[in-house]
N, C-alpha and C positions, 0 to 999 in steps of 0.2 A: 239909152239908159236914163232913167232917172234923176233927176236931179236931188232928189233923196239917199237915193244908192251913194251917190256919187260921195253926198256929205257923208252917210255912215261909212262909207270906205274910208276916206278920211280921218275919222277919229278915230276907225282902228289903226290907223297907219302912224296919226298923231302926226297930220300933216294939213295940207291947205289945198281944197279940192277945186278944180275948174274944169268947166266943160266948153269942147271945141267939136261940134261935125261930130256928134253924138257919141265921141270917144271922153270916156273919164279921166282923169290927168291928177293926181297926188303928188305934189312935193313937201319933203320936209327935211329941213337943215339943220345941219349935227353942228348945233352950236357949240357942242363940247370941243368939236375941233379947233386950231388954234394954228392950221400950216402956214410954212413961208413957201416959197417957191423964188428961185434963183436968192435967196435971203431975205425977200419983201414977205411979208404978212399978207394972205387973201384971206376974204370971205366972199369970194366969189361963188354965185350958185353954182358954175361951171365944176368947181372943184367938193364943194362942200352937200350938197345936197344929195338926197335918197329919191329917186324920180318913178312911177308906177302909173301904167296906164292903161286901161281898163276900157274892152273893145267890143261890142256886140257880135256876136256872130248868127249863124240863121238856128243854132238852137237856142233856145232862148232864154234859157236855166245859164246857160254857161259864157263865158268872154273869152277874148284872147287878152292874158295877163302879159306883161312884161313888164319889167324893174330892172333897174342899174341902181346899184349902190358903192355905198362908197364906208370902207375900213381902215381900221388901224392893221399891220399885219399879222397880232395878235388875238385880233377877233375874229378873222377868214376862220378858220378850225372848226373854232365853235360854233360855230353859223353853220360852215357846212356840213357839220354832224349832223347838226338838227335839222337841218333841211332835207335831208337824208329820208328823213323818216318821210316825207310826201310819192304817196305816190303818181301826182301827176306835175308836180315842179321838176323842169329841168333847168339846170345851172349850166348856161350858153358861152359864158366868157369869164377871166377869172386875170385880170390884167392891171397895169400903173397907166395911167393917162400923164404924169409928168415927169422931168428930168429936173432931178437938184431939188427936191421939195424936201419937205421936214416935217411932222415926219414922214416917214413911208408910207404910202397911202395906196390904198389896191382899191381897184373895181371887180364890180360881179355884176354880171347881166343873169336873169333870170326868164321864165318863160314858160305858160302853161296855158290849156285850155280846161279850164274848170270853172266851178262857181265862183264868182269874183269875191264872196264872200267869205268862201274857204282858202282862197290864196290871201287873202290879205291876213287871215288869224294866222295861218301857217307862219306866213313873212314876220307879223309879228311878235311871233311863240318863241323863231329861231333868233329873231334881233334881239330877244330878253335873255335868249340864252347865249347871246354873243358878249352882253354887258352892256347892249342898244337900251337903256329907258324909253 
């Protein structure tokens, strides 16, 4: 992949792109969050970050997408509505990575083979309609 690709996936994602062993790699951090976990305050990437990574396969139009994100439990809904509408994203996992956090915080794995170009406007169509800027 490109290292061009790589950045405009990036600014669609509105994240900070690296590449490793010709896999593309997006992170970007929901600064708007503010958790504690057991009562201590993180900003741990571990907890706070949107992760996307972007994979060549032997066609050559298209990648193996995958994403773990990270919500309020409030914004799961709307998100998945909108994601809904794809038809080649599937939503793999829909889970809490911790105990005692604050606030409640979910995960979503995601997962597609298609244009990497087309999953990342999707991802980003449904984050805006989650309340994700």
């Amino acid at each position: 992949m490109s290292k061009d690709l790589c950045k405009e996936l990036a600014k669609i994602l509105k994240g900070e792109a690296q590449q490793k062993n010709n896999v593309c790699m997006v992170t970007r951090e929901r600064r708007d969050l503010k958790p504690t976990i057991l009562g201590q305050s993180t900003q741990s990437e571990m907890v706070i970050s949107l992760e996307f990574s972007f994979e060549p396969i032997s066609k050559k139009s298209e990648t193996l997408n995958l994403a773990e994100l990270v919500f309020l439990q409030e914004e799961v809904n709307p998100f998945l509505k909108a994601i809904k509408m794809s038809d080649h994203i599937k939503v793999s996992a829909v889970h809490n990575h911790w105990l005692f956090e604050k606030p409640r915080l979910i995960y979503m794995h995601l997962e597609s083979i298609q244009s990497p170009l087309e999953f990342a406007k999707e991802v980003a169509k449904a984050l805006k309609k989650a309340g994700i800027k």
